[in-house]
C-alpha positions as CSV (number, residue, x, y, z in Angstrom):
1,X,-25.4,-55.7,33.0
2,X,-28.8,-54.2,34.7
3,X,-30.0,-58.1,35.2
4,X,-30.0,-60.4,37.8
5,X,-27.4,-63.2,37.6
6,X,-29.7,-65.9,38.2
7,X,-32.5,-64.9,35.9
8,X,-30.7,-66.8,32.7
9,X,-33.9,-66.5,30.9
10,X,-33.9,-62.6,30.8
11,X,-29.8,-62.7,30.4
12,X,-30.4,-65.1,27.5
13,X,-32.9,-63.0,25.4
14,X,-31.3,-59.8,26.5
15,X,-27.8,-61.3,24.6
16,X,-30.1,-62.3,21.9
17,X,-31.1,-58.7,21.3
18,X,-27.9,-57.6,21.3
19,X,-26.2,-60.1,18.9
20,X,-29.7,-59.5,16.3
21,X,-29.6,-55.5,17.0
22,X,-25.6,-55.8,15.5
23,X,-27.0,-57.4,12.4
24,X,-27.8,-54.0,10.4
25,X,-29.8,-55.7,7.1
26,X,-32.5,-57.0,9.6
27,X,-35.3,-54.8,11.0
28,X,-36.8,-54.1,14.2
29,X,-40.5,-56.0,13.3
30,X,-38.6,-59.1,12.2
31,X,-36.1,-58.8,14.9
32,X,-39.2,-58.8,17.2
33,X,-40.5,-61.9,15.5
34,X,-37.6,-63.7,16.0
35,X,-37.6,-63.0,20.1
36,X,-41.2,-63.7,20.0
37,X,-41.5,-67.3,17.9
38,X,-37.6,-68.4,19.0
39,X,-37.1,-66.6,22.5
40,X,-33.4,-67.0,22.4
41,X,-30.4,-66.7,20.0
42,X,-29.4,-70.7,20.7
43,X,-32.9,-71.7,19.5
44,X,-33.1,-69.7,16.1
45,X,-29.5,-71.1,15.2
46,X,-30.5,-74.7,16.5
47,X,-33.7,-74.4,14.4
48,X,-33.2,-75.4,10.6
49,X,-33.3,-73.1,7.9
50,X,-36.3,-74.8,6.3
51,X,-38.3,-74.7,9.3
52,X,-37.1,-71.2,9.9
53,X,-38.5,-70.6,6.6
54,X,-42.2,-72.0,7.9
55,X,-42.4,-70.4,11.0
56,X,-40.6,-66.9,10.1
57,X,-41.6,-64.1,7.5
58,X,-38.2,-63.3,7.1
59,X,-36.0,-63.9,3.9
60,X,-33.9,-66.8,3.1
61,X,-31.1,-64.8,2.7
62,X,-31.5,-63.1,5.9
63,X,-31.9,-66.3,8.1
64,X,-29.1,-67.6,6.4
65,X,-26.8,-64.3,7.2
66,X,-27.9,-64.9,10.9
67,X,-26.7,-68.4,10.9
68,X,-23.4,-67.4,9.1
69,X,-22.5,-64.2,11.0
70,X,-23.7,-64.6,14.5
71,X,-21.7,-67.4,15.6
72,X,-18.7,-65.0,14.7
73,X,-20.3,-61.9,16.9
74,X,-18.4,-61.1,20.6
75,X,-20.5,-59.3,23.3
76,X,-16.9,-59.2,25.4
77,X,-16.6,-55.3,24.0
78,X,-20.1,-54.5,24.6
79,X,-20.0,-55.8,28.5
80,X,-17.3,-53.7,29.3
81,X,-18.5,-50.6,27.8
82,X,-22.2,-51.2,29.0
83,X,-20.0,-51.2,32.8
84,X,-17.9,-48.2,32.4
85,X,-20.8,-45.9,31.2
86,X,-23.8,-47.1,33.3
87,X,-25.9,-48.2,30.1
88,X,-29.3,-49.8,31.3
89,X,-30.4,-52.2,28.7
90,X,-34.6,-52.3,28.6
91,X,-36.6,-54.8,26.6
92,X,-39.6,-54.6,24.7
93,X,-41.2,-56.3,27.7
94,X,-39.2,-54.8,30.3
95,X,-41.2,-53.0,33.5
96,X,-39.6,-49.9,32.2
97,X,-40.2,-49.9,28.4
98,X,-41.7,-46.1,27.6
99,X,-45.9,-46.9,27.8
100,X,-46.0,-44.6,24.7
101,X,-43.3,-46.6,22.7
102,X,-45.0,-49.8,23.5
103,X,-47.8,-49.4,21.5
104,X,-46.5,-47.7,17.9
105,X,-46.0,-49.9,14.9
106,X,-42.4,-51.4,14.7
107,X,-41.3,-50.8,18.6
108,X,-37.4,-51.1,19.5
109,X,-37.1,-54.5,20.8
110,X,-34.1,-53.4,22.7
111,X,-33.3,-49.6,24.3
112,X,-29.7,-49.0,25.2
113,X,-30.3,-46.2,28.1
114,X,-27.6,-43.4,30.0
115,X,-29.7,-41.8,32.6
116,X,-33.5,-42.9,33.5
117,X,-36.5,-43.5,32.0
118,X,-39.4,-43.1,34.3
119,X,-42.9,-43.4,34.6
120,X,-43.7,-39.3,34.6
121,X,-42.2,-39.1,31.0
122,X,-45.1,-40.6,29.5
123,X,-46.4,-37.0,29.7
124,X,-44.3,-35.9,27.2
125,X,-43.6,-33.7,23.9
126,X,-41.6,-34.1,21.3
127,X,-40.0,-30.6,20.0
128,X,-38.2,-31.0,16.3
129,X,-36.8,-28.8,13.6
130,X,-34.2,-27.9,11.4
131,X,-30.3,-27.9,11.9
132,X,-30.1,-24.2,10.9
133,X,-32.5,-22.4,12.5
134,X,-33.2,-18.5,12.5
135,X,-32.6,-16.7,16.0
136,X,-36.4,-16.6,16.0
137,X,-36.7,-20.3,15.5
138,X,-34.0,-21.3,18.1
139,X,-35.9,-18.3,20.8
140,X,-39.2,-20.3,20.4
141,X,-38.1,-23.5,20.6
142,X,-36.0,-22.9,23.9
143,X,-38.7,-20.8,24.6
144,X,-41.2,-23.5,24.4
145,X,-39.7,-26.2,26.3
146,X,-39.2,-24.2,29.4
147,X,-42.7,-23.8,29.4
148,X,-43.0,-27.2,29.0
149,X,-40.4,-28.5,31.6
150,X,-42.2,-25.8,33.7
151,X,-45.3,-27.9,33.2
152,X,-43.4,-30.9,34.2
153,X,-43.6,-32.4,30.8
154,X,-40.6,-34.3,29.1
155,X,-39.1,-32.5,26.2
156,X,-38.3,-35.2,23.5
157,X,-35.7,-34.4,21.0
158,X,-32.8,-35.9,18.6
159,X,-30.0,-33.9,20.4
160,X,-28.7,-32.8,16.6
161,X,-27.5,-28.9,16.0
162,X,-30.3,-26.5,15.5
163,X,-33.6,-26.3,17.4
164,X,-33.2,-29.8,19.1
165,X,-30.0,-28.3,21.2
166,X,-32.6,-25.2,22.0
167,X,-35.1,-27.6,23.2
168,X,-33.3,-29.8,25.3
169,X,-30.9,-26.6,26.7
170,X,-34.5,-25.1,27.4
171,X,-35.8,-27.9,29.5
172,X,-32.5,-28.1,31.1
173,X,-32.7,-24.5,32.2
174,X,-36.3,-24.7,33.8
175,X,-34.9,-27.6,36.1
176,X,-36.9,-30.1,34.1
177,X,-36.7,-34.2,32.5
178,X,-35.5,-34.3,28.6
179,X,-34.7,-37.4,26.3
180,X,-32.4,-37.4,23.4
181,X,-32.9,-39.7,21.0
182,X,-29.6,-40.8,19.1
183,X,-29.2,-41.7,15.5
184,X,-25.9,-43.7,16.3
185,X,-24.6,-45.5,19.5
186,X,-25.4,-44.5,23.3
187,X,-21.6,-44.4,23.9
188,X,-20.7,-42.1,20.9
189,X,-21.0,-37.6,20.8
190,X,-23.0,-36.7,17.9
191,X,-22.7,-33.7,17.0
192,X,-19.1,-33.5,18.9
193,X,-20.1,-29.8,20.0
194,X,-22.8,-31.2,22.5
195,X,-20.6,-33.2,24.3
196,X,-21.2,-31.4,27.5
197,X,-25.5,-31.1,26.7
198,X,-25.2,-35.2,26.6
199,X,-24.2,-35.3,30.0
200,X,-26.1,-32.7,31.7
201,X,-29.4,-34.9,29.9
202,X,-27.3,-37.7,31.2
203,X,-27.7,-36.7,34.5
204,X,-31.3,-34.9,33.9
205,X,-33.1,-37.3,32.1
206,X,-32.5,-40.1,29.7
207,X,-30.2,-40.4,26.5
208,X,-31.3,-43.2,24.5
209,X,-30.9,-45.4,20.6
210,X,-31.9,-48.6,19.5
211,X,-28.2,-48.6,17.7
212,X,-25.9,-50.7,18.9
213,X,-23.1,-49.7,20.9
214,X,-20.2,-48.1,19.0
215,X,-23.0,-47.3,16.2
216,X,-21.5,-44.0,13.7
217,X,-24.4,-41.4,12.8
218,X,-25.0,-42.6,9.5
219,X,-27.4,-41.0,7.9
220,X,-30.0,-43.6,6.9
221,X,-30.0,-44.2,10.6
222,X,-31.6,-40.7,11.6
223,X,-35.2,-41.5,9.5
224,X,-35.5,-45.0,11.5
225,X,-34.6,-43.4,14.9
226,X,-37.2,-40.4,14.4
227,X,-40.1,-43.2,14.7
228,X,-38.7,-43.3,18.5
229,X,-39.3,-39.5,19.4
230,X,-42.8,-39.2,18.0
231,X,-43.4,-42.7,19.7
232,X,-42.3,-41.5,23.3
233,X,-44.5,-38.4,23.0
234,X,-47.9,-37.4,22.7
235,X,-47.5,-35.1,20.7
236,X,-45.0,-33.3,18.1
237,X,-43.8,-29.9,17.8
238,X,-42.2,-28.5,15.1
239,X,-40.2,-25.6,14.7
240,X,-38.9,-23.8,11.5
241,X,-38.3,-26.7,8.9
242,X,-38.5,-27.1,5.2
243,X,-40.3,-29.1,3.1
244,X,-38.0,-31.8,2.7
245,X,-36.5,-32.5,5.9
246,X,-36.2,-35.0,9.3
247,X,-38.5,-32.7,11.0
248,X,-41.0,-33.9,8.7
249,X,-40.0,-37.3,8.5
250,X,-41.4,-37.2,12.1
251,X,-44.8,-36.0,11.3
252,X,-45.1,-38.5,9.3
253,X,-44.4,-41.2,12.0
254,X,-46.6,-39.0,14.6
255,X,-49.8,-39.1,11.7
256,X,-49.3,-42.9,11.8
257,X,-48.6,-43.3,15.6
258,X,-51.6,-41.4,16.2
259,X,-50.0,-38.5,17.7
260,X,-50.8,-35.0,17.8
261,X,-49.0,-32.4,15.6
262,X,-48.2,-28.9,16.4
263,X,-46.7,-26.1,14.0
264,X,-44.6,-22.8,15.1
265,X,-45.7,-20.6,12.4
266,X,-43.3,-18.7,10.4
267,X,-41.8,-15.7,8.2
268,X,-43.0,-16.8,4.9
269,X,-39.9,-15.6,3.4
270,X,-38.2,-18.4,4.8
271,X,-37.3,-21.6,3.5
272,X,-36.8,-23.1,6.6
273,X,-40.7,-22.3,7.6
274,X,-42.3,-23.6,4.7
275,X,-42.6,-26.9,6.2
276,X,-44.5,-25.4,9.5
277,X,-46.3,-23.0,7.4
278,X,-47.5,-26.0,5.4
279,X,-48.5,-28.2,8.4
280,X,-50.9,-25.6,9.4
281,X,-52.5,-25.4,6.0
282,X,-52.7,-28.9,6.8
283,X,-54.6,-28.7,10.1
284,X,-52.1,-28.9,12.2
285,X,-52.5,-27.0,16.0
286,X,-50.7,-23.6,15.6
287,X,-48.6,-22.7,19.0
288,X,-48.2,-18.9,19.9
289,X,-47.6,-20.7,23.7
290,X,-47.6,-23.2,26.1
291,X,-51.6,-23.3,26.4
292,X,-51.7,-24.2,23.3
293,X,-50.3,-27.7,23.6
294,X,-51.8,-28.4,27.0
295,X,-55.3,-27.5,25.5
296,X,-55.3,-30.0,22.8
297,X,-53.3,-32.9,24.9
298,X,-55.7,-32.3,27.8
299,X,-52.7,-31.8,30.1
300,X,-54.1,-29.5,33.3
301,X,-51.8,-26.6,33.6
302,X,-49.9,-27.3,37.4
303,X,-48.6,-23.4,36.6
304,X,-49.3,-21.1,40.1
305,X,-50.6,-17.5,39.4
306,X,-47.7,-15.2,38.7
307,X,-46.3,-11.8,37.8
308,X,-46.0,-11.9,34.1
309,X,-42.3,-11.0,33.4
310,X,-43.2,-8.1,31.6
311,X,-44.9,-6.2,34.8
312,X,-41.8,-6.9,36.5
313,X,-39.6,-4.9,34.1
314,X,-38.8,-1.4,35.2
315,X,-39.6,1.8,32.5
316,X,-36.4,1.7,31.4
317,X,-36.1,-2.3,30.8
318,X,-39.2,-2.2,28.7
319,X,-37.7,0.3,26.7
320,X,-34.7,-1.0,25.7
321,X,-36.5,-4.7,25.1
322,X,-39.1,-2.9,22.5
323,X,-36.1,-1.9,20.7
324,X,-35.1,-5.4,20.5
325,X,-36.4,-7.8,17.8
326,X,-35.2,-11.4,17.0
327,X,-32.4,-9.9,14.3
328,X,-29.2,-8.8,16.0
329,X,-29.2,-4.8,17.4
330,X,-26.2,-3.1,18.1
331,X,-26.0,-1.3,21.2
332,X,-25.4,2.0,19.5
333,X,-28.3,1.4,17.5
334,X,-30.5,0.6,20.6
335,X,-28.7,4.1,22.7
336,X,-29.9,5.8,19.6
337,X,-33.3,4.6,19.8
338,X,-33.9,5.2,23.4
339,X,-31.7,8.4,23.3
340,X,-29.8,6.4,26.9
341,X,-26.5,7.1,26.8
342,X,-24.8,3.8,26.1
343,X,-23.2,3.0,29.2
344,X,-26.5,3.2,31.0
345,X,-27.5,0.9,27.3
346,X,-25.2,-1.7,28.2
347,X,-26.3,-1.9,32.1
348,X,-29.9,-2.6,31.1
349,X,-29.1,-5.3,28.7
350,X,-27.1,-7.1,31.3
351,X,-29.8,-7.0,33.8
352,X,-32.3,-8.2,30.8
353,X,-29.9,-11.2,30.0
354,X,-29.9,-12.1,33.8
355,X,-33.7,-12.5,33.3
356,X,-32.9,-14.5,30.3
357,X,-34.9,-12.0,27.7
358,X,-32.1,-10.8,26.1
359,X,-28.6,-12.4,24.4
360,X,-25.7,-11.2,23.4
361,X,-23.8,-11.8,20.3
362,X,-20.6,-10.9,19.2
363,X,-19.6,-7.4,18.0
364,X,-22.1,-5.9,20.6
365,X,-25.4,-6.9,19.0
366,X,-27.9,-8.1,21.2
367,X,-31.4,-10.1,20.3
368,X,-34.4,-11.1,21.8
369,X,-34.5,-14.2,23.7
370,X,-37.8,-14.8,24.9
């Protein structure tokens, strides 16, 4: 455990948390109350259910499920577990409870943490989307948070398939802080493929749920957890989703936190755009780059003066990168284009993909990257 032995007050509402956060039909605002009229777990089963009644706004049924299941509840599991993987466990009014977070409607009362939360992440963005997004979708959004990790500004995301992988593996690759944001249990690999992403955020920044440990991703817990990544950040960016999706689910949460709302605009002949094209309508900022964001959070660029990429690409580089778009090219198509013979073809687009502008795809079709 990350507590002192001797401070039995913090041990005993930090076990409380843990025994109410395993009781799914309960919420975090009356899980809250509870810590904050009873303190500990001893002194809301001690209390009788009538008085409960007087001094709670919570159900009878559900006080009376708290008296009948908790006594039957083991943390044995949950010690042992929160050893082996390193898990920090940080209270609502813990010293290192995310600033942001604090101050949203309906606040975790208990984080379960792998990796570090610190205090330069309150200058943060959230980056959200869909599950299937286009190549152009998954470029911007990788794009976008290594200019934002560049910027030294946390990249928030739900570590699911789709544009959150491209944001976290974008703030990853510019050296810079990330948080996922889990819909299920610090100690469980959702989706399995990202197994090896977890870690390196792990190890780069923070991975995070209110869930208890052991928690599957169901998915009526993905809506409740996206209140978290608005809450950490100052602002939301989406990119590509449709009308009727989680991405949106977290505007929603980011309108009522207060938060800003940014929009990648989009190919209106996708589906999976509608939802950003519609945001815009809406008023919401649209992003073509990093200034963008940094304008409307009031976030002073700490960028030095440099090269743009582009002057730093020879004649023959910028040739063969106009010929790219963000639909696969095959090389033949691209040696036909620039009349290069495609051996010369293929040494160009290596040397682009070492600068990261250019990626390769199977069958020798190459795309835009950023």
């Amino acid at each position: 455990m990350q507590f002192k032995k001797d401070d039995n007050k913090l041990q005993s509402k930090i076990e409380t948390c843990i025994l109410l956060s395993k009781l799914s039909f309960l919420r975090a605002k009356e899980i809250n109350e509870l810590l904050e009229k009873f303190g500990s777990i001893d002194n809301i089963l001690s209390t009788p259910l009538e008085k409960l009644l007087q001094i709670s706004k919570i159900n009878r049924r559900n006080l009376e499920l708290i008296k009948e299941k908790v006594p039957g509840l083991s943390l044995e599991d949950d010690y042992k577990l929160i050893k082996k993987l390193g898990i920090k466990l940080v209270s609502f009014d813990g010293p290192s409870y995310p600033f942001n977070l604090r101050n949203i409607y309906d606040p975790p009362f208990l984080l379960y943490v792998r990796g570090n939360l610190k205090e330069e992440d309150e200058r943060s963005v959230a980056v959200v989307g869909t599950r299937r997004p286009t190549n152009y979708g998954r470029m911007a959004a990788k794009r976008l948070a290594r200019e934002l990790a560049r910027e030294r500004i946390t990249v928030v995301s739900g570590m699911a398939r789709g544009i959150d992988t491209a944001a976290h593996e974008g703030a990853l690759e510019e050296g810079g802080r990330t948080i996922a944001v889990l819909g299920c249990g610090v100690d469980v690999v959702y989706p399995p493929e990202n197994r090896s992403l977890m870690q390196q955020i792990i190890e780069r920044g923070a991975v995070i749920s209110e869930f208890p440990l052991g928690t599957k991703p169901l998915a009526y817990n993905f809506p409740q957890r996206n209140r978290i990544i608005s809450g950490l950040s100052k602002g939301v960016l989406v990119v590509e989703a449709p009308l009727k999706s989680g991405a949106m689910i977290t505007v929603n949460y980011a309108l009522d936190q207060g938060r800003e709302v940014f929009a990648v605009p989009g190919m209106i002949t996708n589906p999976y755009s509608r939802g950003t094209n519609r945001l815009i309508k809406e008023g919401a900022k649209v992003v073509e780059d990093i200034s963008d964001i940094l304008e409307e959070l009031g976030f002073p660029s700490l960028k030095e003066d440099k090269v743009p990429v582009d002057l730093q690409l020879s004649f023959e580089e910028k040739t063969v990168l106009d010929k790219l778009c963000f639909d696969p090219v095959h090389i033949d198509e691209i040696a036909k284009e620039t009349r290069f013979p495609v051996a010369k073809v293929a040494d160009i687009l290596m040397r682009l993909q070492i600068k990261r502008m250019v990626k390769e795809l199977p069958g020798k079709l190459f795309i835009k990257e950023g």
